[in-house]
SERO-4910 file (N, C-alpha, C, O; in steps of 0.05 Angstrom, whole numbers):
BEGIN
 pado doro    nc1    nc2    nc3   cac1   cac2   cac3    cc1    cc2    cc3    oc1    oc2    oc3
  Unk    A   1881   1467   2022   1889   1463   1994   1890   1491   1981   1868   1502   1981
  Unk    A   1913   1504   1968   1908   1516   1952   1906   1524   1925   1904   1506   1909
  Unk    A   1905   1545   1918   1891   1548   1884   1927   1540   1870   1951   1538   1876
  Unk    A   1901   1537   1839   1931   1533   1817   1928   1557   1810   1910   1571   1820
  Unk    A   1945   1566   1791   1951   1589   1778   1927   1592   1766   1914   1612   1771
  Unk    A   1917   1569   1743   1896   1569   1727   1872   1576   1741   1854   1585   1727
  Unk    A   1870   1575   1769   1849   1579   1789   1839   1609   1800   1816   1620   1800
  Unk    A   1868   1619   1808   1871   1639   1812   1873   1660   1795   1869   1683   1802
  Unk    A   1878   1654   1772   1874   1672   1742   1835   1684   1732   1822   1704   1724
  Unk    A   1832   1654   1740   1801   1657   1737   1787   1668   1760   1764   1676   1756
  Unk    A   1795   1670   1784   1770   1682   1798   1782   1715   1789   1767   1733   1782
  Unk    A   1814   1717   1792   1820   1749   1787   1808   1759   1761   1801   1783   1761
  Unk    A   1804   1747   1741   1796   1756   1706   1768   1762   1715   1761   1785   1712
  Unk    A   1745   1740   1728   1716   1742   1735   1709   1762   1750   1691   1778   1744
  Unk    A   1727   1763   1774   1722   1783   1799   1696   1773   1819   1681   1787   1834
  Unk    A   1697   1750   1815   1679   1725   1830   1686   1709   1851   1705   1695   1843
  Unk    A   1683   1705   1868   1697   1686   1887   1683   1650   1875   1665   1645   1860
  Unk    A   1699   1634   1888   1690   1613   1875   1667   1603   1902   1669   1617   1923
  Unk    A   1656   1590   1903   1628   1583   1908   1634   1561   1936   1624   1566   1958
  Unk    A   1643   1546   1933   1652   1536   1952   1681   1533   1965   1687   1514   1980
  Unk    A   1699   1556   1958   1721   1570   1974   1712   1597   1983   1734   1607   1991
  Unk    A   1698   1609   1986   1687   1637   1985   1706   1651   1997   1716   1671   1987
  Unk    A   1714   1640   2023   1727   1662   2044   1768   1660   2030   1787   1676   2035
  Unk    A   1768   1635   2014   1798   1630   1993   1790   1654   1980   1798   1674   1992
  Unk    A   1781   1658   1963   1773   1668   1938   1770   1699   1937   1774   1715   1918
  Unk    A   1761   1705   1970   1766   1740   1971   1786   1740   1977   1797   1758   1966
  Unk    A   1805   1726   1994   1835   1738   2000   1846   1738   1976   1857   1759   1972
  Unk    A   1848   1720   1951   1859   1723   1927   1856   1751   1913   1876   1764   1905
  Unk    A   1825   1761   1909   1816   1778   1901   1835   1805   1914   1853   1819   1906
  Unk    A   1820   1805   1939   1832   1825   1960   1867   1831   1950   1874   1851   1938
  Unk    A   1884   1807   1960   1905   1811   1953   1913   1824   1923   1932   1841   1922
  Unk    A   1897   1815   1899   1911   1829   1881   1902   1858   1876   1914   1876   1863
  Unk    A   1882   1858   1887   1874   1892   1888   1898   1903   1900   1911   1920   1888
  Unk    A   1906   1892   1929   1921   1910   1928   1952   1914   1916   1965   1936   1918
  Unk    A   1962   1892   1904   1983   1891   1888   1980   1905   1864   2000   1916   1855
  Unk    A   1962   1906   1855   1953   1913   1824   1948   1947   1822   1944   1962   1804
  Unk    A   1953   1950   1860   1950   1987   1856   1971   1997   1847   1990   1985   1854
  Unk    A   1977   2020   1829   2009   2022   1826   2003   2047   1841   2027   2051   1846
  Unk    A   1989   2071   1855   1994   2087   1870   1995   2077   1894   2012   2088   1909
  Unk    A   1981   2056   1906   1992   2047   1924   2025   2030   1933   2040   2035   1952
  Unk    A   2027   2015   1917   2048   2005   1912   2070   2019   1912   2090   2010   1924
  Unk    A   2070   2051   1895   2095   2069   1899   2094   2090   1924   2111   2108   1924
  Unk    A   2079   2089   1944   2078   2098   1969   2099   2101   1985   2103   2077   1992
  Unk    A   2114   2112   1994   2133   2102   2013   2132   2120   2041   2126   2144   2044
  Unk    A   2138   2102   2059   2127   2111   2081   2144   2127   2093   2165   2126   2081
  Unk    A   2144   2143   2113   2172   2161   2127   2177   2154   2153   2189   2168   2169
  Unk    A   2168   2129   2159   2176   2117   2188   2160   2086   2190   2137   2078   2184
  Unk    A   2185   2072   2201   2163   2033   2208   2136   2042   2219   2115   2038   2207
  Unk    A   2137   2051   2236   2100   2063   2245   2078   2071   2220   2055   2062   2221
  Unk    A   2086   2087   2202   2070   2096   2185   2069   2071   2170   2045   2065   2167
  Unk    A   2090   2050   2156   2082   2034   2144   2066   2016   2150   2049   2007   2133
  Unk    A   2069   2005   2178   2058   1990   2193   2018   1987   2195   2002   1968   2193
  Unk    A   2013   2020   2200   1987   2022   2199   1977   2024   2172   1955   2014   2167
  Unk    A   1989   2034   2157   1987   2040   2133   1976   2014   2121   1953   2010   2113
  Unk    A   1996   1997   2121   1988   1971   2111   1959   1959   2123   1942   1949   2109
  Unk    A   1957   1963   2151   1943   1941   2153   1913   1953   2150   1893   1940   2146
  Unk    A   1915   1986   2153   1884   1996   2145   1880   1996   2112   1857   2002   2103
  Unk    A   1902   1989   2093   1897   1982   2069   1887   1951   2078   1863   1946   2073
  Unk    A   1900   1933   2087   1883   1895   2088   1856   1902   2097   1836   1891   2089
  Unk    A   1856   1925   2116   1830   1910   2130   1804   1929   2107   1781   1922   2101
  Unk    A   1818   1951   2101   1799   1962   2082   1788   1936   2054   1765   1927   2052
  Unk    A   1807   1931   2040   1805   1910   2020   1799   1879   2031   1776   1874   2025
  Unk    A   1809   1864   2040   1813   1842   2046   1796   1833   2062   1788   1810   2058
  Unk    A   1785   1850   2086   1777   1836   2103   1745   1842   2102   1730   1831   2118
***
């Protein structure tokens, strides 16, 4: 099941995971951290390889 907007507004505004979604509730978090970076976000990479790692040592740094 996932979140409503109204759901997901509130754990992002709190910066709380909710209590019994815990492991929902950090990927929400996680995820908008990293959307919400704007130096990250204007990055651009100089080859699919660089983006590739790039990205995923940004998920696993945040997200995971």
């Amino acid at each position: 099941m996932g979140f409503d907007i109204e759901e997901a507004k509130e754990i992002v505004d709190s910066g709380m995971s909710m209590p019994r979604r815990d492991e929902d509730s950090h990927d929400i978090l996680g995820t908008f951290k990293i959307l919400s970076n704007c130096a990250e976000m204007m990055r651009v990479p100089t080859s699919p390889e660089e983006s590739s790692q790039a990205k995923l040592q940004i998920i696993d740094r945040t997200i995971l």
